[in-house]
C-alpha positions in Angstrom: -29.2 -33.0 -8.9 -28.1 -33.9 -5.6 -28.9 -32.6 -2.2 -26.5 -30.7 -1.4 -25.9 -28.9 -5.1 -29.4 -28.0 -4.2 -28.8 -26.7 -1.2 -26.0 -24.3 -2.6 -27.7 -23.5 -5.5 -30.9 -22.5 -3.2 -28.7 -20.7 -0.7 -26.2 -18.9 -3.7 -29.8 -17.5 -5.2 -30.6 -16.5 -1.7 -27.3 -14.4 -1.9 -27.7 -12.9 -5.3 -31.4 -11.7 -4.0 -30.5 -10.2 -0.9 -28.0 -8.3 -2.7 -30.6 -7.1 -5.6 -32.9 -5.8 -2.8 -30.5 -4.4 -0.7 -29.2 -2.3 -4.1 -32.5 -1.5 -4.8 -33.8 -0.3 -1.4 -30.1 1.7 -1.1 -30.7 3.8 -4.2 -34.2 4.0 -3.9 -33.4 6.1 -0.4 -30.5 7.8 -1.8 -30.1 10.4 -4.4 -27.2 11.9 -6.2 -27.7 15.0 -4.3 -27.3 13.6 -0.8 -23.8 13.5 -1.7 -23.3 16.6 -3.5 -24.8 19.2 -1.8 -22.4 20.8 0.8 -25.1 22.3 3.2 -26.7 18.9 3.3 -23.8 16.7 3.8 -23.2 19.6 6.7 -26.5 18.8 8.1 -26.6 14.8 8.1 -22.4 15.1 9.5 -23.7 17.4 12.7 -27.0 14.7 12.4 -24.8 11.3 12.6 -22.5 13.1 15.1 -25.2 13.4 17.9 -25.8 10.4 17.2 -22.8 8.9 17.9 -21.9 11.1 20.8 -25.3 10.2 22.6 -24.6 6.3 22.7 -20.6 5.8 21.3 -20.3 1.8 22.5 -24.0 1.4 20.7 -23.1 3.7 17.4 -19.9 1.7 17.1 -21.6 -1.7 17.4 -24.0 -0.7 15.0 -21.4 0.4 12.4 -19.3 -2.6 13.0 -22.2 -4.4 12.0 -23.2 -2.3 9.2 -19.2 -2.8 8.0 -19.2 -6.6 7.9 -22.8 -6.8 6.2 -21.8 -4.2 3.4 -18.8 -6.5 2.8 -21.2 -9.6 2.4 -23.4 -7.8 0.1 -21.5 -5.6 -2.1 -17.9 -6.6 -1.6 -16.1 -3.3 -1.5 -14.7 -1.6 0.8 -13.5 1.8 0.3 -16.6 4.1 1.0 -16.8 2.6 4.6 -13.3 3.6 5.5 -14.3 7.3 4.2 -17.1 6.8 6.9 -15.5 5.1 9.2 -13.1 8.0 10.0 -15.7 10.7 9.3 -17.9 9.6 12.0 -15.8 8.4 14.5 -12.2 9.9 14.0 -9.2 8.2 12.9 -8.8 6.2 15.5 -11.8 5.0 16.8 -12.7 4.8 13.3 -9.9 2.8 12.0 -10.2 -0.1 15.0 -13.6 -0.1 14.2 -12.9 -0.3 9.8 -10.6 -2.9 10.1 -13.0 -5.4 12.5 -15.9 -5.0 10.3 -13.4 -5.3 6.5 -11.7 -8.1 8.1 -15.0 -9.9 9.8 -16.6 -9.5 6.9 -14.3 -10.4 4.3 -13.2 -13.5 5.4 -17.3 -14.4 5.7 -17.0 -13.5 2.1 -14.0 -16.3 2.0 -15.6 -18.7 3.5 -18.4 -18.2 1.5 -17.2 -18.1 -1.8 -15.3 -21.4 -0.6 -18.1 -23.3 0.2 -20.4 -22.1 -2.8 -18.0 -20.3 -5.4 -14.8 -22.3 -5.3 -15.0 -24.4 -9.1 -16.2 -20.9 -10.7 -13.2 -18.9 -8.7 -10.6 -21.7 -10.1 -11.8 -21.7 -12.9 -11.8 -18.0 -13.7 -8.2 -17.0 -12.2 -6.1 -20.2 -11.6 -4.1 -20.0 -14.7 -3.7 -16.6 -14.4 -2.4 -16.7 -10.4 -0.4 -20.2 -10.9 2.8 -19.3 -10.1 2.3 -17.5 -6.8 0.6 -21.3 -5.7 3.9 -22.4 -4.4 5.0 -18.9 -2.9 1.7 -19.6 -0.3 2.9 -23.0 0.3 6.2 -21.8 1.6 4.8 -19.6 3.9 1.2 -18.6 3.1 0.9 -15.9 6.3 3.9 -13.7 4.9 2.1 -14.1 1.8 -1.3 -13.6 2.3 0.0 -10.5 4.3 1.8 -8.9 1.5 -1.1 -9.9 -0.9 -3.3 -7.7 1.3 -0.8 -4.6 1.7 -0.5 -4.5 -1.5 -4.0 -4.4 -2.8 -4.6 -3.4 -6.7 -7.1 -5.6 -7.0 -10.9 -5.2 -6.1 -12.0 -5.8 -2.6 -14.6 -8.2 -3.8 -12.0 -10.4 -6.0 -9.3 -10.1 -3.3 -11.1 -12.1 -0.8 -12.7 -14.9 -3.0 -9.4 -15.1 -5.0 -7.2 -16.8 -2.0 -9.7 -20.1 -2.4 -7.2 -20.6 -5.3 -4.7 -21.3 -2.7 -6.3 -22.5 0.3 -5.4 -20.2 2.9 -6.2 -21.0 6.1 -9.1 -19.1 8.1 -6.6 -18.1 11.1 -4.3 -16.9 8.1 -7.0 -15.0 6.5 -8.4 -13.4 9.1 -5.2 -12.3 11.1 -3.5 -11.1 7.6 -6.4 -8.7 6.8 -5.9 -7.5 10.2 -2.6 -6.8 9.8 -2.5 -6.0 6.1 -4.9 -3.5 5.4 -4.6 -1.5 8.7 -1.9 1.2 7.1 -4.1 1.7 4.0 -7.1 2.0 6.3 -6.1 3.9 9.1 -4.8 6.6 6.0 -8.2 6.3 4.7 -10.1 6.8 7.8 -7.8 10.3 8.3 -8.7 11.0 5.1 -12.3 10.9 6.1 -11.5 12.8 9.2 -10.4 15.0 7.9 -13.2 15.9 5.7 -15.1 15.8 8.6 -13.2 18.6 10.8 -12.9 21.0 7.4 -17.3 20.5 7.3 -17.1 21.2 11.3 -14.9 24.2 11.2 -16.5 25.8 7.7 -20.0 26.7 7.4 -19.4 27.2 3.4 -18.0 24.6 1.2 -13.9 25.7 1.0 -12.6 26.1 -2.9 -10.7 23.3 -4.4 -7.0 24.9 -3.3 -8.4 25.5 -0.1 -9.4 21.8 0.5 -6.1 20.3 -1.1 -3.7 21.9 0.9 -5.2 21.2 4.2 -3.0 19.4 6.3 -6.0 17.0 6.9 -6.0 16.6 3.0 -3.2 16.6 1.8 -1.5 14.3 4.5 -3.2 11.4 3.9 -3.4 11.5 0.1 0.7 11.5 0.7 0.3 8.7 2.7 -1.7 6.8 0.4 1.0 7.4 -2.6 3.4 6.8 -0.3 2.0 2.9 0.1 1.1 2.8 -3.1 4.6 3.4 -4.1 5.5 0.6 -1.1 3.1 -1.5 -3.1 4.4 -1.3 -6.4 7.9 -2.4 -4.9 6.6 -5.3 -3.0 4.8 -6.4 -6.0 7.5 -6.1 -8.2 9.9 -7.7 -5.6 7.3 -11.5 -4.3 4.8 -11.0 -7.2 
């Protein structure tokens, strides 16, 4: 074995470590009832709020960095948008979500292009073959629909473009752009959850909660891009 398939091999077990002990340590601090209890969630919302009120530029660094590491680690992105917009608001939060995805996504890509490439083409290449030529022709507009549209797991979405060699400007610049709708509707999502906690002391019943403007809004605008989606995906896919 050569040097430098030592090297990745060394640093690719590294990865798959950090990740066990990071899951490990997670759920080992973490119980199913941290999450369900309404009166507790109340508590740690009013908890992380003083927090974040008492140093915002420091809170948001720390969260950024938080965003881009759980992205390296577990590759999915969906509860940090939820927290994203419950901590800091929907706008604040979604500038903040779409750094930290983005950053730490295209980490991911680089990674998985260095270490994972072979295994990635290997996997999906005959099954993503035909949209090869669609990136050559113009693999920004592409890459930038490919992220709007989503569908496909966070974690697969960003090692899947090594298939097509997208360019790291291209990568980086198209998650920007890409995911921000679906984000900044998930971050006002997670506001919203947040001001209904704030504003009720007991937890509000189902019908109560779904027809909140801050709840029901953003669930229309998610099937609204989904529906976007589906059309674009039908139309370049």
């Amino acid at each position: 074995m050569n040097r430098e398939k030592k090297i990745k091999l060394f640093l690719g077990s590294a990865y798959i470590l950090i990740v066990f002990v990071f899951l490990m340590i997670f759920f080992n601090n973490f119980s199913f009832q941290d999450f369900s209890s309404y009166e507790l969630i109340r508590q740690n919302r009013e908890a992380l709020d003083n927090i974040k009120n008492s140093n915002i530029i420091l809170s948001s660094i720390i969260f950024l960095i938080g965003t881009i590491v759980w992205v390296l680690l577990l590759g999915f992105g969906s509860p940090v948008f939820l927290a994203g917009g419950f901590i800091f608001g929907k706008w604040l939060g979604t500038v903040l979500i779409v750094l930290g995805l983005s950053s730490g996504a295209t980490l991911l890509y680089m990674f998985a292009n260095y270490f994972l490439k072979n295994l990635v083409e290997e996997k999906f290449s005959s099954r993503f073959s035909n949209l090869t030529e669609k990136f050559k022709k113009n693999e920004f507009v592409f890459f930038l629909i490919y992220r709007f549209i989503g569908g496909i797991p966070f974690f697969i979405s960003n090692i899947l473009p090594t298939i097509f060699n997208v360019k790291l400007k291209n990568f980086f610049l198209g998650s920007i752009i890409g995911m921000t709708p679906q984000l900044f509707v998930g971050a006002s999502l997670g506001a919203g959850l947040s001001k209904i906690l704030e504003e009720n002391s007991e937890a509000p019943s189902f019908l109560e909660l779904i027809f909140s403007p801050d709840i029901y809004l953003p669930i229309l605008g998610i099937l609204f891009l989904v529906l976007i989606g589906l059309f674009l995906k039908k139309k370049f896919y």
